[in-house]
N, C-alpha and C positions, 0 to 999 in steps of 0.2 A: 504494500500500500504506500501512498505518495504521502511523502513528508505536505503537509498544509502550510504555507506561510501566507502570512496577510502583511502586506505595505502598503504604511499609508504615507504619501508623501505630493504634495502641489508642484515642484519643479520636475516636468517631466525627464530632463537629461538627467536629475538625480535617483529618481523614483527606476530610469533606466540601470543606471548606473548601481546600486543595488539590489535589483534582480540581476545583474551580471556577477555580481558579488556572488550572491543566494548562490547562484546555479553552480561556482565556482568552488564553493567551500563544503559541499556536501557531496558525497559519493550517492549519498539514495534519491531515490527517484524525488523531486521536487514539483508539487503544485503550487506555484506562486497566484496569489491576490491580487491585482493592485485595486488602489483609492489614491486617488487624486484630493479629497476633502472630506472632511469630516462627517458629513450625510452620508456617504457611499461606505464609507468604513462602517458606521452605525447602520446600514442595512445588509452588507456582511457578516456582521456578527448578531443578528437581528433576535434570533431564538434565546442565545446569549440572555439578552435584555429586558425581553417578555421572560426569562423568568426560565426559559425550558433548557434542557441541557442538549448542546449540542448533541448531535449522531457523530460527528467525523469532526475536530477541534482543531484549529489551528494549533498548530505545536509553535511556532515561532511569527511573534508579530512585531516590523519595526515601525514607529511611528516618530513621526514632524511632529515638532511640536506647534511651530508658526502655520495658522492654513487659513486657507481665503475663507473661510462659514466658520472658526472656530481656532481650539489652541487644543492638540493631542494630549494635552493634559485629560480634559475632557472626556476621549477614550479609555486613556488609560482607569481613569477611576471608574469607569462603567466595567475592565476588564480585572478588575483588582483582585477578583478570585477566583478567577478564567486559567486553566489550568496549563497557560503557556509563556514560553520565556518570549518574558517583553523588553524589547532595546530602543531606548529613543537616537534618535537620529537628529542632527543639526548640524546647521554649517555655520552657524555661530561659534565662538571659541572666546569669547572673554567671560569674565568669572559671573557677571548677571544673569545670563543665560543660561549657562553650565548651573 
């Protein structure tokens, strides 16, 4: 069965540029997500949020935190007990953002 990841991310040469990562770093089969915004990420994980437990879990989900509908903080608290390893992502690097 294919490893599940969900990315979310607004810059599309970044949101590329991380599924080129994904695809690169794992040996097992890879089904990558993307979300461009916060809306689409929230109806991927949608069962999640009603409350139902997923059938098939993303095991790995990276999220932006800056996004045009929202701030992936956002996500992340909706996925707070979502049983997959969450990595935020940013192209930011000074210590406010970090």
């Amino acid at each position: 069965m294919a490893v599940k990841v969900l990315i979310l991310e607004d810059n599309p040469v970044a949101r590329s540029f991380l599924c080129r990562v994904v695809r690169e770093s794992f040996s097992d089969a890879i089904l990558i997500t993307e979300a461009g915004d916060l809306e689409t990420a929230r109806r991927h994980v949608g069962k999640l949020i009603e409350g139902q437990a997923p059938v098939d879990p993303f095991k790995l989900v990276l999220v932006d935190l800056e996004l045009p509908d929202g701030n992936g903080m956002e996500l992340l608290e909706l996925l707070a007990h979502y049983p997959a390893t969450k990595i935020v992502t940013t192209l930011y690097s000074d210590d406010d953002h970090l």
